[in-house]
PQR file with spaces between the fields and no chain letter, atoms N, CA, C, O and H, PARSE charges and radii, in Angstrom:
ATOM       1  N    UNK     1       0.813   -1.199    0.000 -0.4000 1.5000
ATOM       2  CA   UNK     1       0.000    0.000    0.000 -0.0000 2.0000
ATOM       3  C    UNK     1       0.854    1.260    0.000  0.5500 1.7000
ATOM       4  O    UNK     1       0.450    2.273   -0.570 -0.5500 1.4000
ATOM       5  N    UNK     2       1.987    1.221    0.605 -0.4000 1.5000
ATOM       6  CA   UNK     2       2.683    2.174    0.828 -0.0000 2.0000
ATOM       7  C    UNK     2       3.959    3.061   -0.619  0.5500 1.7000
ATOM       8  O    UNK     2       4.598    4.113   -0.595 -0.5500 1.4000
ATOM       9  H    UNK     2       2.316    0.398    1.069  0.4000 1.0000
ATOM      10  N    UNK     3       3.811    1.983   -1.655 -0.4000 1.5000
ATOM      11  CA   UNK     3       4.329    2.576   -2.975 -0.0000 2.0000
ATOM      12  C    UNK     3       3.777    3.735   -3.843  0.5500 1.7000
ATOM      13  O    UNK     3       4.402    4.593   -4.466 -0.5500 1.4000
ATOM      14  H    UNK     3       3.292    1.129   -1.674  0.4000 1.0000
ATOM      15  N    UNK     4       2.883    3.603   -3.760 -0.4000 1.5000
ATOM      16  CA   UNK     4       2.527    4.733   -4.349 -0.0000 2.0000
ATOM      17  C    UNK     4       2.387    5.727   -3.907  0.5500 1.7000
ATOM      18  O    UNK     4       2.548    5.534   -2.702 -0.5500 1.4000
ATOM      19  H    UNK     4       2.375    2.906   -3.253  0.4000 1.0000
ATOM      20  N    UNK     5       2.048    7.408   -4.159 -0.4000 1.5000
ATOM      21  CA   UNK     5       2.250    8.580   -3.694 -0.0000 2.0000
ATOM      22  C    UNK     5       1.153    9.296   -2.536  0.5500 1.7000
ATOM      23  O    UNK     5       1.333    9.954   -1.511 -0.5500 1.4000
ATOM      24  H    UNK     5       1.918    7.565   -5.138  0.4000 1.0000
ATOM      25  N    UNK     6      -0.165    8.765   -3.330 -0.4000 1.5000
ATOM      26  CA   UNK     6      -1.117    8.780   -2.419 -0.0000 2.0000
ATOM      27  C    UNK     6      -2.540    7.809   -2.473  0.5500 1.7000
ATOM      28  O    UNK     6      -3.176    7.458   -3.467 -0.5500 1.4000
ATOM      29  H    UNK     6      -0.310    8.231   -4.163  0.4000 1.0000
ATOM      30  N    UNK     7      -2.758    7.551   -1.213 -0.4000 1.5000
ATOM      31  CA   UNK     7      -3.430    6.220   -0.905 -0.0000 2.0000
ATOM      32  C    UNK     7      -4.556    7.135   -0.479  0.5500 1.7000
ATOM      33  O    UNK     7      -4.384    8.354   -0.484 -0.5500 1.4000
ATOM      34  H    UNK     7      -2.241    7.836   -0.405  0.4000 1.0000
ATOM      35  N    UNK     8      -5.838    6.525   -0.065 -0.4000 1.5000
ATOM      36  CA   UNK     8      -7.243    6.872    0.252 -0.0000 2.0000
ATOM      37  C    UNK     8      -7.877    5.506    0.841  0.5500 1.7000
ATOM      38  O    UNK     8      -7.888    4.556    0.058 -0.5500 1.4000
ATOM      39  H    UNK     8      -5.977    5.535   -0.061  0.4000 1.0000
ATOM      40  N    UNK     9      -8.366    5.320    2.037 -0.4000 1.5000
ATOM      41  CA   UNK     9      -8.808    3.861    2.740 -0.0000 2.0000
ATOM      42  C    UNK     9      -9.504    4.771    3.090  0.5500 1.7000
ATOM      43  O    UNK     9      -9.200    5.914    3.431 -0.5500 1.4000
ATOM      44  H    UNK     9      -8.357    6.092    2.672  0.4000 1.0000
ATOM      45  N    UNK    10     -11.235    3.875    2.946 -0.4000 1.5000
ATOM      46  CA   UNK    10     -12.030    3.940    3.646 -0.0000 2.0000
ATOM      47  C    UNK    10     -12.523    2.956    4.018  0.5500 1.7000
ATOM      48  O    UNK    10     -12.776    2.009    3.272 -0.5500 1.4000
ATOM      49  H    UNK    10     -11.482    2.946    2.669  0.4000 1.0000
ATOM      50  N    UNK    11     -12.800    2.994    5.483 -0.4000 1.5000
ATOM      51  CA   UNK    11     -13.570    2.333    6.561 -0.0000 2.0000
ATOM      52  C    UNK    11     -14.781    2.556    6.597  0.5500 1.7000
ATOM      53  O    UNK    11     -15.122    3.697    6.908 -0.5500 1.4000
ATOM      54  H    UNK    11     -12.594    3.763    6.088  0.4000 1.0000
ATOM      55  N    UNK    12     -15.859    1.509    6.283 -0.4000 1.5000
ATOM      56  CA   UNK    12     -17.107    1.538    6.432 -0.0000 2.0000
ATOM      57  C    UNK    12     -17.873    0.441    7.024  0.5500 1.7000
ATOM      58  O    UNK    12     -17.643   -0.626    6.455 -0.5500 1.4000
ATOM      59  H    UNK    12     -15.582    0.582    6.030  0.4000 1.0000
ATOM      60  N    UNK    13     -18.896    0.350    8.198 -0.4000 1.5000
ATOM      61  CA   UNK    13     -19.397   -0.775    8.401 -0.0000 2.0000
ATOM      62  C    UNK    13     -21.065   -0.774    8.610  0.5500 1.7000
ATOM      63  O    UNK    13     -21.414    0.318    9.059 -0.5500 1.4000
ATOM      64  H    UNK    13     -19.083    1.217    8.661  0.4000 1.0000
ATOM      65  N    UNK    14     -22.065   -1.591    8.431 -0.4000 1.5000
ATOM      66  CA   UNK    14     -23.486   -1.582    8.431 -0.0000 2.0000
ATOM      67  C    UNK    14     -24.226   -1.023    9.313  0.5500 1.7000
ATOM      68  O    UNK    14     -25.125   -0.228    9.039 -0.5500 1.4000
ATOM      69  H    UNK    14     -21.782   -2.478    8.066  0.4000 1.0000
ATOM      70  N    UNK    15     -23.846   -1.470   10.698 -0.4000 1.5000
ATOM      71  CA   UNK    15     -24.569   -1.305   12.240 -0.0000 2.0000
ATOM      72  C    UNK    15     -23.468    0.265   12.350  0.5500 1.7000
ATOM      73  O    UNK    15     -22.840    0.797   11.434 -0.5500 1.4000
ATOM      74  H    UNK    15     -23.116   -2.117   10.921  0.4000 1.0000
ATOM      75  N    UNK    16     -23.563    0.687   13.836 -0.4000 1.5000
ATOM      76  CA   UNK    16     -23.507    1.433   14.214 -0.0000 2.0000
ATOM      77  C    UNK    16     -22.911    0.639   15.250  0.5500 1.7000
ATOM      78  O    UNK    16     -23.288   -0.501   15.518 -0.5500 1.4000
ATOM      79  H    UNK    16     -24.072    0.255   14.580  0.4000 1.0000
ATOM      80  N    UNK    17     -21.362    1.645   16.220 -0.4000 1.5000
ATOM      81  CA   UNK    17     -20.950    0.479   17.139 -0.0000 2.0000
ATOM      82  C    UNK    17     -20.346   -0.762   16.771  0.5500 1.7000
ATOM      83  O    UNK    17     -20.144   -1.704   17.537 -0.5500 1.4000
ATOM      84  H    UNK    17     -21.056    2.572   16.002  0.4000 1.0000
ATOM      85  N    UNK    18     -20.010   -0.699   15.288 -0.4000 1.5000
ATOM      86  CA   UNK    18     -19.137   -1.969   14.948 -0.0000 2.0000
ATOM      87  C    UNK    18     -17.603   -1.770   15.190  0.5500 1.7000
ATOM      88  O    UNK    18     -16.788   -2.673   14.999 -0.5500 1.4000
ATOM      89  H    UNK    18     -20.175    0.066   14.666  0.4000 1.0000
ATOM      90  N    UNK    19     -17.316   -0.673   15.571 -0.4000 1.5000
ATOM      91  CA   UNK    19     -15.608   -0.561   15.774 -0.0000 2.0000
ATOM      92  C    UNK    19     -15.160    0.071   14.810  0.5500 1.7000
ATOM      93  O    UNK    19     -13.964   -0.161   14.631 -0.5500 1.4000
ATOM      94  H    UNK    19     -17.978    0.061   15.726  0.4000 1.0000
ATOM      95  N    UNK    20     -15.709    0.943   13.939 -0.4000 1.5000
ATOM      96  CA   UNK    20     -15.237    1.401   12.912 -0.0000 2.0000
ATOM      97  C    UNK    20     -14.129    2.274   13.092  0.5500 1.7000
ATOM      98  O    UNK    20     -13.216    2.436   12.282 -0.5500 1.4000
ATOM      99  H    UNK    20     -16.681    1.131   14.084  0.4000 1.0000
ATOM     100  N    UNK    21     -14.275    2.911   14.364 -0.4000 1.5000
ATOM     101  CA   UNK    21     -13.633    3.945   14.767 -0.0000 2.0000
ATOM     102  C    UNK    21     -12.066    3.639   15.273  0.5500 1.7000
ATOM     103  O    UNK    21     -11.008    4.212   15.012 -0.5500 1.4000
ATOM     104  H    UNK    21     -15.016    2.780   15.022  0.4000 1.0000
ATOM     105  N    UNK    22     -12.396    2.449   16.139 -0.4000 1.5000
ATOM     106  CA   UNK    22     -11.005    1.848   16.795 -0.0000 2.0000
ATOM     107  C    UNK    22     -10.159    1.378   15.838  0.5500 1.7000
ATOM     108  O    UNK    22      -9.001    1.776   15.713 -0.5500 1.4000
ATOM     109  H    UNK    22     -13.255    1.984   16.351  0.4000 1.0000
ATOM     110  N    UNK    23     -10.959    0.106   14.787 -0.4000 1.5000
ATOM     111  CA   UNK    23     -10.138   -0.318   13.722 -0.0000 2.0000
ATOM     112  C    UNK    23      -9.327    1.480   12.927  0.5500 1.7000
ATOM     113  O    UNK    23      -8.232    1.845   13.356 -0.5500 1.4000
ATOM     114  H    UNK    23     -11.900   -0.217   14.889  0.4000 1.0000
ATOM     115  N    UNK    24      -9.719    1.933   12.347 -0.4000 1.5000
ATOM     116  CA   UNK    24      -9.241    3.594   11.833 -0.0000 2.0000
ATOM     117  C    UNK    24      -8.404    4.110   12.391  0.5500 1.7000
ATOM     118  O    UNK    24      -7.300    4.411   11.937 -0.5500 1.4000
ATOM     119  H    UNK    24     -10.608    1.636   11.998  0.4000 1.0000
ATOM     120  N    UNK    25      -9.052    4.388   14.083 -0.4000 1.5000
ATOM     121  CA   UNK    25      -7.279    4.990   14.500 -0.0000 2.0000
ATOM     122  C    UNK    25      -6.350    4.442   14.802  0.5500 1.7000
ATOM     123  O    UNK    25      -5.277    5.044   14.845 -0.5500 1.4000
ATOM     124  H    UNK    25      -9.948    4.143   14.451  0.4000 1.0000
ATOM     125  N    UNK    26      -6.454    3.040   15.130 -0.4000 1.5000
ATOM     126  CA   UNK    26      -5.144    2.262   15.596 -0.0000 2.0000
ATOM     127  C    UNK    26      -4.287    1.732   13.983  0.5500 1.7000
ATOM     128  O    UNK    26      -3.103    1.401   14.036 -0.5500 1.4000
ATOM     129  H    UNK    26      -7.325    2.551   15.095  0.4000 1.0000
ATOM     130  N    UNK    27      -5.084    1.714   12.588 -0.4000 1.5000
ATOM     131  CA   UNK    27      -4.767    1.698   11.720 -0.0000 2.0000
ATOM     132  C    UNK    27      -3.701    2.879   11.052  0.5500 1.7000
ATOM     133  O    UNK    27      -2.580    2.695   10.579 -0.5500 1.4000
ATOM     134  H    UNK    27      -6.046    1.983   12.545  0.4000 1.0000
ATOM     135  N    UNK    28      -4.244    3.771   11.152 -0.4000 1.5000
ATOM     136  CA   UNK    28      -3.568    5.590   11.622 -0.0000 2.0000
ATOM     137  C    UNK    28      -2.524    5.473   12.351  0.5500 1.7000
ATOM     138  O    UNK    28      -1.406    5.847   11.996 -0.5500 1.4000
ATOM     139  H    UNK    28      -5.155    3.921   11.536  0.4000 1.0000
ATOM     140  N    UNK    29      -2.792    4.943   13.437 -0.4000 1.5000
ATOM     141  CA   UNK    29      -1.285    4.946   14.430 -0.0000 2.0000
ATOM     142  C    UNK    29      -0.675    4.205   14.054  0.5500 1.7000
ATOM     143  O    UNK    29       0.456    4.577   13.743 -0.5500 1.4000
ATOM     144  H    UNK    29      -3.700    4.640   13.725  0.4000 1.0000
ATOM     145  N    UNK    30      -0.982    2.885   13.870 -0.4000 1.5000
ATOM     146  CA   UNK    30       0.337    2.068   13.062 -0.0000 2.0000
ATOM     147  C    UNK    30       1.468    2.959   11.746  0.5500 1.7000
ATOM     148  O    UNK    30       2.661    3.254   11.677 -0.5500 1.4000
ATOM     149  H    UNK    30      -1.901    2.582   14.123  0.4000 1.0000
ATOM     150  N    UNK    31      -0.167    3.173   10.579 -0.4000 1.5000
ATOM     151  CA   UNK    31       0.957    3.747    9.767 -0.0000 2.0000
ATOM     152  C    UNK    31       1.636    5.224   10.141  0.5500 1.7000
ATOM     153  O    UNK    31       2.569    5.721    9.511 -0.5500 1.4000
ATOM     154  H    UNK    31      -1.136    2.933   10.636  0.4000 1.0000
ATOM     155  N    UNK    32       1.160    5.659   10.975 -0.4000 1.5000
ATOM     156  CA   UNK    32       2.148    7.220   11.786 -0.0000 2.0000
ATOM     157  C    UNK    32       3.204    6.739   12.068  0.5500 1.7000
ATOM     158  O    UNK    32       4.219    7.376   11.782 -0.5500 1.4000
ATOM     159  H    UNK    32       0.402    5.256   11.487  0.4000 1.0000
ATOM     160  N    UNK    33       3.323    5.275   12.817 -0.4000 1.5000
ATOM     161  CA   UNK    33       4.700    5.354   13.258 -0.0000 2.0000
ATOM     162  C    UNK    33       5.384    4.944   12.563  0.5500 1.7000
ATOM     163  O    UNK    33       6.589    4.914   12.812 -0.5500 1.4000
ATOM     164  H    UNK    33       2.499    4.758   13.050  0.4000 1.0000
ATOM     165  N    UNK    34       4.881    4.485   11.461 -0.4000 1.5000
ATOM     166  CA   UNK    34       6.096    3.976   10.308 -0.0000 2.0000
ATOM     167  C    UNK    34       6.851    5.158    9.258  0.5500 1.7000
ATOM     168  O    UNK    34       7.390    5.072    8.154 -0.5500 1.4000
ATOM     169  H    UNK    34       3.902    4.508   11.259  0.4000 1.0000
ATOM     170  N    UNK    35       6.539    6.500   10.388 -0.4000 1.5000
ATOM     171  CA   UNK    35       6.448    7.979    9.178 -0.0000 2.0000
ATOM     172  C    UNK    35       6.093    8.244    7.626  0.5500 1.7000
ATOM     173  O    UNK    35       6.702    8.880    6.766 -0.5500 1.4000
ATOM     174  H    UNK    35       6.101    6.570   11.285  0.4000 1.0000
ATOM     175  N    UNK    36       4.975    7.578    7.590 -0.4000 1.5000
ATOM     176  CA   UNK    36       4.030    7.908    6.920 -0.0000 2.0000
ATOM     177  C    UNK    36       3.016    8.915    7.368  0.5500 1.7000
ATOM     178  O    UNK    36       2.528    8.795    8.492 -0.5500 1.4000
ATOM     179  H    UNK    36       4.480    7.062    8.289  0.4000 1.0000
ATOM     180  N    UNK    37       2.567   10.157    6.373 -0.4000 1.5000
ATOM     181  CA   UNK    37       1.740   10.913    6.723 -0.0000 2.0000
ATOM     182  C    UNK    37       0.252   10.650    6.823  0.5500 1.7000
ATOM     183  O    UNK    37      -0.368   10.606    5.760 -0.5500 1.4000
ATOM     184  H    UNK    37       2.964   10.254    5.460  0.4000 1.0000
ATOM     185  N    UNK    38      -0.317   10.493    7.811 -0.4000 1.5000
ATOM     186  CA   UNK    38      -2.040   10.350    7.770 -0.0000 2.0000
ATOM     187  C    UNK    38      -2.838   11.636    8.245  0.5500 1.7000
ATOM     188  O    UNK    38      -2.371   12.487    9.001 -0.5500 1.4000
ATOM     189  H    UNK    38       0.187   10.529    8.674  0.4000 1.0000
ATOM     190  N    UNK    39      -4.196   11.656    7.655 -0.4000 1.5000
ATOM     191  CA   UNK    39      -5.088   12.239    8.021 -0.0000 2.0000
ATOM     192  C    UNK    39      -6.448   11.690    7.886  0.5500 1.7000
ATOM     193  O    UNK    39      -7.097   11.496    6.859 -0.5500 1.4000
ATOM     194  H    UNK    39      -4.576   10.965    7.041  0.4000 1.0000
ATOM     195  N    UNK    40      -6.734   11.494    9.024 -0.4000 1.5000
ATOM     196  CA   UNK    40      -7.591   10.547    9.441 -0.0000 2.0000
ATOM     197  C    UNK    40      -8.716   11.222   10.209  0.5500 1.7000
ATOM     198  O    UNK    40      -8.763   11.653   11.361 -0.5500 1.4000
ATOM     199  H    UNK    40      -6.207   11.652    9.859  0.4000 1.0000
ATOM     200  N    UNK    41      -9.841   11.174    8.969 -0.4000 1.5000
ATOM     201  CA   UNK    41     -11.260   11.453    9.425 -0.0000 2.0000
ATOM     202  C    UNK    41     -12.237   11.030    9.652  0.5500 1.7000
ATOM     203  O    UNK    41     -12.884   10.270    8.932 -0.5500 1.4000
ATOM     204  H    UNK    41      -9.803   10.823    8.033  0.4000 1.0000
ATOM     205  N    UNK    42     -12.678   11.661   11.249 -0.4000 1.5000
ATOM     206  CA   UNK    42     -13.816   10.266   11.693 -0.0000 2.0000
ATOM     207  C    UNK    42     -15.795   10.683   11.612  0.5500 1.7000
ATOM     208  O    UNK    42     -16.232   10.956   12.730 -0.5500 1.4000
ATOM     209  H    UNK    42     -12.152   12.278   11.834  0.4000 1.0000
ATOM     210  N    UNK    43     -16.747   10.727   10.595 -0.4000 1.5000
ATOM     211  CA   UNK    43     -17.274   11.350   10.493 -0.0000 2.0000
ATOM     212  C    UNK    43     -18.889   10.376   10.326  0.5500 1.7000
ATOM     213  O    UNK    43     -19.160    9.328    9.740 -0.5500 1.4000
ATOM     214  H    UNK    43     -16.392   10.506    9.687  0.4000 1.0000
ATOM     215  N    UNK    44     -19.776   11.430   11.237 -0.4000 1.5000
ATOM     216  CA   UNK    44     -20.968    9.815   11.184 -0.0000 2.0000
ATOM     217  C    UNK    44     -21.641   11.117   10.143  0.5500 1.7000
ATOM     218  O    UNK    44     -21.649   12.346   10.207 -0.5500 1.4000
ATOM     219  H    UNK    44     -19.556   12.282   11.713  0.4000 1.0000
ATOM     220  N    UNK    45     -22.058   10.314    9.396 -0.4000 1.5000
ATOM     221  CA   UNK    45     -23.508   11.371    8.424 -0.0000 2.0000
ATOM     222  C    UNK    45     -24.208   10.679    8.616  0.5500 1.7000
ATOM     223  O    UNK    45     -24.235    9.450    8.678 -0.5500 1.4000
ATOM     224  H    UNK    45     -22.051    9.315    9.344  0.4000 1.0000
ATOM     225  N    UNK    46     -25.374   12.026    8.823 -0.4000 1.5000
ATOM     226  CA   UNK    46     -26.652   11.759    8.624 -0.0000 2.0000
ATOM     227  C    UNK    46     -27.698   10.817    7.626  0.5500 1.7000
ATOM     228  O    UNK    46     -27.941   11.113    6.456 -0.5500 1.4000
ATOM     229  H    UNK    46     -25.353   13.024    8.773  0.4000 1.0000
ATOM     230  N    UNK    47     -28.135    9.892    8.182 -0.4000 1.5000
ATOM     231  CA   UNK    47     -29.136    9.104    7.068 -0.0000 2.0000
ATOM     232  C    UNK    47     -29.947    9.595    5.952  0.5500 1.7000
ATOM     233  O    UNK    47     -30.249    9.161    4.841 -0.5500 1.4000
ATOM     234  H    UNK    47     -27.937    9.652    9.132  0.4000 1.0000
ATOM     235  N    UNK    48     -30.205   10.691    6.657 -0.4000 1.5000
ATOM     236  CA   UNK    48     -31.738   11.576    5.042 -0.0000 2.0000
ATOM     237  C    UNK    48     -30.010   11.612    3.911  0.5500 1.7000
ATOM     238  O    UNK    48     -30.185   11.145    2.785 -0.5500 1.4000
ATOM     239  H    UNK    48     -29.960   11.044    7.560  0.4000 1.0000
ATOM     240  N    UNK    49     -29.065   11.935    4.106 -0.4000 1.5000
ATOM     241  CA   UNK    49     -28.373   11.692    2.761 -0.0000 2.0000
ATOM     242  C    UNK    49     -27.830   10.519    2.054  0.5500 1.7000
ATOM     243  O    UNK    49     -27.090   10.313    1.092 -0.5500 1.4000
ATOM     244  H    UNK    49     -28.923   12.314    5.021  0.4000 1.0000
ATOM     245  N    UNK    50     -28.437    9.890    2.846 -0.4000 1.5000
ATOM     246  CA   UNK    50     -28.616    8.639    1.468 -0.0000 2.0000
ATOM     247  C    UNK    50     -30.256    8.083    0.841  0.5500 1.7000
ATOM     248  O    UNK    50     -30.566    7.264   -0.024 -0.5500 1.4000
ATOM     249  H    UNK    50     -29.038   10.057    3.628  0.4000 1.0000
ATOM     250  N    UNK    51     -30.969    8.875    1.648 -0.4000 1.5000
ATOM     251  CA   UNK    51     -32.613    8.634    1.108 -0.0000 2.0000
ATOM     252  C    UNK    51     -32.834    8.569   -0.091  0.5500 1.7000
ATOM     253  O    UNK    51     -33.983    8.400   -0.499 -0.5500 1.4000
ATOM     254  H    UNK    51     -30.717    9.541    2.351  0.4000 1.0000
């Protein structure tokens, strides 16, 4: 994953409370400490935008 210049992972899961959040930042922290740059956004949207 790390060859190319810039990467984009997204984390998505069905329920609510599946860990989406923990899996993401400890994913984040891994690749931080390998000095790789992350920016890592954690964001719930609203349901009417997918109606």
């Amino acid at each position: 994953m790390m060859e190319t210049e810039n990467n984009i992972l997204m984390i998505t899961g069905a329920t609510p409370d599946s860990g989406k959040t923990f899996v993401s930042s400890t994913l984040a922290a891994v690749i931080a400490q390998s000095d790789q740059k992350v920016l890592f956004i954690d964001a719930d949207l609203p349901p009417w935008l997918f109606a």
